[in-house]
BAZAVO-761265 format. One line per field, with one value per residue: residue in one letter; x, y, z of N, C-alpha, C in turn. Coordinates in steps of 0.1 Angstrom, whole numbers. Atoms other than C-alpha are relative to their C-alpha. Layout:
residuo = (A/...)
n_X = (X/...)
n_Y = (Y/...)
n_Z = (Z/...)
ca_X = (X/...)
ca_Y = (Y/...)
ca_Z = (Z/...)
c_X = (X/...)
c_Y = (Y/...)
c_Z = (Z/...)
//
This chain:
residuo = (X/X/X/X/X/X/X/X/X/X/X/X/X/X/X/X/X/X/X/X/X/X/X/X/X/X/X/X/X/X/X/X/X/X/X/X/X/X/X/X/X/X/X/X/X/X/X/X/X/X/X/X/X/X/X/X/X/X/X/X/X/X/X/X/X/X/X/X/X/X/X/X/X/X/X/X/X/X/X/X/X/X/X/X/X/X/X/X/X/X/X/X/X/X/X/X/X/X/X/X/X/X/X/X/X/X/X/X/X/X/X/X/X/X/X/X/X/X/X/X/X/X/X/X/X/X/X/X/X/X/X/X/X/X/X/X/X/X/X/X/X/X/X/X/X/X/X/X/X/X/X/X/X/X/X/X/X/X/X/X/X/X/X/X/X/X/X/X/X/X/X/X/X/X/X/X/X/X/X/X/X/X/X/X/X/X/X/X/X/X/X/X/X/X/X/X/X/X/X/X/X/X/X/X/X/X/X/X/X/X/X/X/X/X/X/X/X/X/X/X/X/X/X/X/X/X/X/X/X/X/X/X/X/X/X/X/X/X/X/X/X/X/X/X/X)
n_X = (-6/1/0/-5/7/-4/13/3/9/3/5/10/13/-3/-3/-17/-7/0/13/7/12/11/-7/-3/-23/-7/-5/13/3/-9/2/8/-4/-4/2/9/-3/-8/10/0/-2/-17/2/-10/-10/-5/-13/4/13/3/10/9/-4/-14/-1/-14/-3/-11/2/-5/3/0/10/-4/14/-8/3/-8/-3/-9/5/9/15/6/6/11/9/1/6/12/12/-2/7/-9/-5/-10/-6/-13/-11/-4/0/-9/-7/-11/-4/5/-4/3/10/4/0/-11/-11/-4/-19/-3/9/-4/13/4/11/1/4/5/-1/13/12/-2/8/7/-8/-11/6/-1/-15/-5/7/1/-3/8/-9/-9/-11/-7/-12/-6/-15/6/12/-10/-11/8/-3/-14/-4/6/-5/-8/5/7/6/11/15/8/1/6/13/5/7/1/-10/-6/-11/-13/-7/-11/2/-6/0/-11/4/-12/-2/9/1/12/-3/10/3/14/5/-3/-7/0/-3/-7/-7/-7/-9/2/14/5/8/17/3/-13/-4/2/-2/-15/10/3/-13/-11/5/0/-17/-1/6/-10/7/-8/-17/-6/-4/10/1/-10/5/9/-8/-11/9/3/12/8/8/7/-4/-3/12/1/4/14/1/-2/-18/-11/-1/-11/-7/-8/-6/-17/-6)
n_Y = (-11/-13/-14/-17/-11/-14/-2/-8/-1/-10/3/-7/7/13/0/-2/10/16/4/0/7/-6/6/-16/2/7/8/3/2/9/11/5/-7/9/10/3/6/15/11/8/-11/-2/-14/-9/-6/-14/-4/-6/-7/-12/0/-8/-15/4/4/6/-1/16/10/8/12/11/11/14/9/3/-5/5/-14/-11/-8/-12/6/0/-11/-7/7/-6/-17/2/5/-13/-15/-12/-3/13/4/8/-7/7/12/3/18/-4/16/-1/-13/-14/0/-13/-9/4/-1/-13/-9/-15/-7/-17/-8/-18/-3/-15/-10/-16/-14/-8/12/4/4/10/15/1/-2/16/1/-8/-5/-16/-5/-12/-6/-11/5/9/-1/9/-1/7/12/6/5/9/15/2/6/9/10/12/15/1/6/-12/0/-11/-8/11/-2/14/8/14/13/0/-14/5/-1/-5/-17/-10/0/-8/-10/-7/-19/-4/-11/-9/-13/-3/-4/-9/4/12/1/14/12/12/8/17/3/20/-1/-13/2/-5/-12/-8/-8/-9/-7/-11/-9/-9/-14/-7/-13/-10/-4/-3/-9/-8/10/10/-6/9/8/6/14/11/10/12/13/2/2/13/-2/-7/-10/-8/-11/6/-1/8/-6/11/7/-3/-6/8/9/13/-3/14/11/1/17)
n_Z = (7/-9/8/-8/14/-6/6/-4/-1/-11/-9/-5/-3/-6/-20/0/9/-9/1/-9/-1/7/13/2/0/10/6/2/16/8/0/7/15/3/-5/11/14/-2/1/-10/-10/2/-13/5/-9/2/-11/-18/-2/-1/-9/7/9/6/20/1/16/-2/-11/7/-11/7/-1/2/18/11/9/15/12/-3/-11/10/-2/-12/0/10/-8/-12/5/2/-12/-13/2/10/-10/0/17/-1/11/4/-3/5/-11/-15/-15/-10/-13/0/-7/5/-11/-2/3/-2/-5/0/6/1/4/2/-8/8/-6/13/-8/1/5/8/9/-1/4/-4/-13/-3/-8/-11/-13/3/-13/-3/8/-4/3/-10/-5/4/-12/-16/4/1/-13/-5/4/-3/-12/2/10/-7/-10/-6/-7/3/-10/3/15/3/-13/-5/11/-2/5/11/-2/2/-14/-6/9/4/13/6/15/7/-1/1/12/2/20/6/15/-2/-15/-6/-4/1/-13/7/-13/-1/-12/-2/-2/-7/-7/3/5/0/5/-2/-9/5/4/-14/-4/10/5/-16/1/11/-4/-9/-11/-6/7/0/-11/-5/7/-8/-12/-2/11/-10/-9/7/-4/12/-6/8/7/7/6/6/10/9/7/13/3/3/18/3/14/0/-5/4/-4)
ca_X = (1094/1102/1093/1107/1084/1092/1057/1044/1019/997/986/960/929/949/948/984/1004/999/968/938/902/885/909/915/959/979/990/949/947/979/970/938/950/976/955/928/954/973/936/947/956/989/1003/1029/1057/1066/1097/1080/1046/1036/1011/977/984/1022/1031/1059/1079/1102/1082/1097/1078/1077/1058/1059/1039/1048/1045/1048/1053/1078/1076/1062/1031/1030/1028/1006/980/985/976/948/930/949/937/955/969/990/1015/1040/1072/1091/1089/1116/1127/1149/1165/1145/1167/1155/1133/1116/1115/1150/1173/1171/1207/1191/1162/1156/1129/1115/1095/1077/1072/1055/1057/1020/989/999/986/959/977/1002/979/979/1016/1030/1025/1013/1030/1022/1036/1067/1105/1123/1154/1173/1208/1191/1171/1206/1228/1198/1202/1235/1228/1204/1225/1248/1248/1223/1196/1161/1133/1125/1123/1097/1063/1049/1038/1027/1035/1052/1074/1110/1131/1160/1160/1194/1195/1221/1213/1237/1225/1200/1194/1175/1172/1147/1134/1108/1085/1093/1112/1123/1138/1161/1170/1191/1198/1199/1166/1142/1115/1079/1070/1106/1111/1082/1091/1127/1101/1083/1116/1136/1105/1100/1140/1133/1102/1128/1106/1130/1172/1198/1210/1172/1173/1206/1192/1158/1180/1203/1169/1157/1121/1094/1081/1054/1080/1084/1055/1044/1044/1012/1012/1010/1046/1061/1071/1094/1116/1140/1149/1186/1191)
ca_Y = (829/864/894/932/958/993/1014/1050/1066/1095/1090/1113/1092/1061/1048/1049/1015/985/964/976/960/989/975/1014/1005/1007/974/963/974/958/926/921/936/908/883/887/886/852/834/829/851/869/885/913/928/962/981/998/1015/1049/1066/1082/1111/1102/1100/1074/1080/1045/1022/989/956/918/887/852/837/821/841/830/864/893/919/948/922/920/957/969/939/955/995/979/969/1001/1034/1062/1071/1038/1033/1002/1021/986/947/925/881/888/858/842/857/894/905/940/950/931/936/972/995/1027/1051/1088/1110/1146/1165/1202/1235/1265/1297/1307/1294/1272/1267/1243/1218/1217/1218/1179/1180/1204/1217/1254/1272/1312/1337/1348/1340/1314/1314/1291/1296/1286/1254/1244/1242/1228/1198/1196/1188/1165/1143/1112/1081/1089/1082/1099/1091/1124/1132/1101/1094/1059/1033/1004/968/977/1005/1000/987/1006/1044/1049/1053/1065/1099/1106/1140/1162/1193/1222/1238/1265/1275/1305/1299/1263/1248/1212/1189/1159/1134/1095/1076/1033/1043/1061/1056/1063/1095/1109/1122/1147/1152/1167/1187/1198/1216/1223/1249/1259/1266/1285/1305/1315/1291/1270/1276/1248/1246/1239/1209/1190/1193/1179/1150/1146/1143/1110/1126/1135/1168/1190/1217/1192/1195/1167/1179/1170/1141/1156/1167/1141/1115/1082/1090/1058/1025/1016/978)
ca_Z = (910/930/914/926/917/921/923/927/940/952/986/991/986/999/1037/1037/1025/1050/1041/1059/1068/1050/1017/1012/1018/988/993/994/954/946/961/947/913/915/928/898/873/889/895/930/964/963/995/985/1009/1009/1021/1051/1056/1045/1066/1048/1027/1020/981/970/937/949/970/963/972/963/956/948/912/885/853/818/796/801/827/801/799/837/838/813/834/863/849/833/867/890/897/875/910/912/887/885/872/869/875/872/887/917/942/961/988/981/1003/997/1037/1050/1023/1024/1029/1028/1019/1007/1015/1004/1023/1003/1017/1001/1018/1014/997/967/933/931/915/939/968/972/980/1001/1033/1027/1052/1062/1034/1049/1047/1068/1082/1057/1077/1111/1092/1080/1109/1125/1104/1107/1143/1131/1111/1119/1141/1162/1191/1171/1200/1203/1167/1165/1175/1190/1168/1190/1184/1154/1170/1160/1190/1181/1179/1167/1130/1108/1084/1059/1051/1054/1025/1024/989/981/945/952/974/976/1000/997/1027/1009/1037/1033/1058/1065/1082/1097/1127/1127/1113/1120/1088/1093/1123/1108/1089/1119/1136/1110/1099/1139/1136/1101/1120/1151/1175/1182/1178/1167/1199/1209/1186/1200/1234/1226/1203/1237/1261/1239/1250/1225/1232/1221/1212/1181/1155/1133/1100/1074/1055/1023/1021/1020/992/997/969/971/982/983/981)
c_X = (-3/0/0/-8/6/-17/3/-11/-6/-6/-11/-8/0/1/8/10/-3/-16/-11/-17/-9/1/-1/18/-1/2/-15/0/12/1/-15/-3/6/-8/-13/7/9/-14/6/12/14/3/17/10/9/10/0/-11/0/-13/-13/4/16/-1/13/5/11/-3/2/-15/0/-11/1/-10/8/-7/7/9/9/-4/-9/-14/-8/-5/-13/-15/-2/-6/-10/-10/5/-6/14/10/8/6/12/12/15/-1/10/5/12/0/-10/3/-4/-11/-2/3/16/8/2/15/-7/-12/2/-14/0/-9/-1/-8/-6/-5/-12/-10/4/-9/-7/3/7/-2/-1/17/11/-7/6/1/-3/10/9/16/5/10/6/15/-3/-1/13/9/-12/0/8/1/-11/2/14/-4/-13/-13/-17/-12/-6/0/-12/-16/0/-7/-6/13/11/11/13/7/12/0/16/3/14/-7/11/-3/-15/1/-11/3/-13/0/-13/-3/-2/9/0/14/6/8/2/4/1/-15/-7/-14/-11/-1/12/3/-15/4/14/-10/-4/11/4/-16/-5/14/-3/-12/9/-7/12/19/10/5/-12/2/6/-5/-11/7/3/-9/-5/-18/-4/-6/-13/5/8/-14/1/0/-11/5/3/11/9/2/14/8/8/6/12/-3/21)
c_Y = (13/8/14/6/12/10/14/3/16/-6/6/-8/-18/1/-7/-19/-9/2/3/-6/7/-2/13/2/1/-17/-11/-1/-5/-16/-6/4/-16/-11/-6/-2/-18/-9/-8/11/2/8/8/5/11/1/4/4/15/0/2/11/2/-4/-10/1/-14/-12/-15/-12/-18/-8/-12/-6/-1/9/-4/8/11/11/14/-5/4/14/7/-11/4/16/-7/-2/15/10/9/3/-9/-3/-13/7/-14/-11/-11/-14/10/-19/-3/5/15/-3/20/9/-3/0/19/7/9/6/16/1/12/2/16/8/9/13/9/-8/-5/-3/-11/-20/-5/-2/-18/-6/5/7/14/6/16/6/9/-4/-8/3/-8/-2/-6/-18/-9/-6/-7/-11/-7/-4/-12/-13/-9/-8/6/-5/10/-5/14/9/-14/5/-20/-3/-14/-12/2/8/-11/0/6/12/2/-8/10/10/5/14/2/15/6/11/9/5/8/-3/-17/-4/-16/-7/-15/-8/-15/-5/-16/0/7/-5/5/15/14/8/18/3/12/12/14/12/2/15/6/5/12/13/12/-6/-8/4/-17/-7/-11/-12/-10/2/-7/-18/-7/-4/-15/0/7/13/8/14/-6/-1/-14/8/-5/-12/1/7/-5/-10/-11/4/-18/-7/-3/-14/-6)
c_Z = (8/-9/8/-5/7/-4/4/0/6/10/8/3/7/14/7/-6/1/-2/15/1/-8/-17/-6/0/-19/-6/-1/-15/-6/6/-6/-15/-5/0/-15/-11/1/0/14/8/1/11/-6/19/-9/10/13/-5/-4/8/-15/-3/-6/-12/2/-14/-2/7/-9/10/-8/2/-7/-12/-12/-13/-17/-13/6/11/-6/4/13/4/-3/4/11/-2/-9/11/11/-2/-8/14/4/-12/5/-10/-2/7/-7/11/2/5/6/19/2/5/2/14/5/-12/-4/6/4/-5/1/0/-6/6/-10/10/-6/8/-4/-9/-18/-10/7/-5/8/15/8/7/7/8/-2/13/-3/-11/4/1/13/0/-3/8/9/-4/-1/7/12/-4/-2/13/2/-8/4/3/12/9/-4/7/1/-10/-6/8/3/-6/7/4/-7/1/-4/11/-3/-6/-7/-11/-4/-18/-5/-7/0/-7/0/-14/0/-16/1/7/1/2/1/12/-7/12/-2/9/0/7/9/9/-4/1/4/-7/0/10/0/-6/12/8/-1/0/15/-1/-10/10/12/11/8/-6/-7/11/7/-3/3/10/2/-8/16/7/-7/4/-11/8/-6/-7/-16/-9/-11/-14/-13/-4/-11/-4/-5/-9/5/-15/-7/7/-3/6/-1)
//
């Protein structure tokens, strides 16, 4: 029996998605969550990896056990053993053909900005930038030259083994909306390379400071070279929003 979950999470105090030796991952407390309520070792698969400090409000993933009671049950067993900071927001039998990382179409991220020092509440999820106005016009047409079929190597960083052998991904848009001093980053695409989407982050708000121009942007895109005139942007910005199967 396959089961889909769809989960969310904060990512602060997690050490980012993919199971790690210190069992600080995400998918660490949802495999030995599951694994205490089956009475026998359960390995999960997720859609892709977040890093450390990345939130998810759609991370999807699957796993294989037989269950005798409804999916509510399985829930409310699972938020009995998780941290408050892990929530399962639905579980539901799927094909044994679904597969949480390969049958993916499509994901959405958000990335948050806040144009000076933010509540404290708020301090966990966006990247508090200096109090002064950006150049939403610039940021715009900058993303505009950041969006399509394209080759995003130097909008990426190096991941290893695990790097993706093929840089060119397809973004179907990229949105910049502000509401006060927050500035929110809305980007879908079929998919995205290793820490790419901050990296949109990163020079869209160099573009928005006057660092960098739009033209800058297509010809670092055009070079397929990572540079240092491309900033990484925190961790805590950003949020998986959703999986598209």
């Amino acid at each position: 029996m396959r089961w889909k979950c769809i989960c969310a999470y904060d990512g602060t105090d997690f050490d980012g998605w993919q199971r790690q030796p210190s069992g600080g991952a995400v998918q660490n407390h949802l495999e030995a969550t599951l694994s205490k309520i089956f009475d026998t070792k359960i390995q999960i698969h997720g859609s892709g990896r977040t890093d450390a400090g990345v939130h998810a409000r759609g991370q999807c993933f699957h796993f294989d056990a037989n269950w005798k009671h409804d999916s509510e049950k399985l829930i409310r067993a699972l938020h009995a053993n998780l941290d408050k900071t892990l929530q399962i927001k639905s579980a539901r039998k799927v094909s044994d053909d679904f597969h949480a990382r390969y049958s993916v179409k499509g994901k959405r991220y958000l990335y948050n900005l806040y144009l000076g020092r933010p509540n404290p509440v708020d301090t966990r999820y966006v990247w508090d930038c200096r109090d002064f106005p950006l150049d939403l016009d610039a940021m715009r047409e900058a993303a505009s030259r950041m969006t399509g079929t394209l080759d995003y190597t130097a909008l990426s960083a190096t991941h290893g083994k695990d790097n993706d052998p093929n840089p060119v991904k397809t973004v179907h848009r990229l949105d910049i909306k502000q509401r006060g001093k927050f500035i929110r980053i809305d980007t879908e695409g079929t998919g995205f390379l290793y820490r790419m989407v901050r990296s949109f982050a990163g020079a869209l708000h160099a573009v928005g400071r006057g660092r960098l121009t739009p033209n800058d942007i297509s010809e670092i895109i055009a070079s397929k070279e990572r540079t240092h005139r491309i900033v990484t942007a925190p961790a805590k910005g950003l949020f998986l929003d959703t999986v598209f199967y």
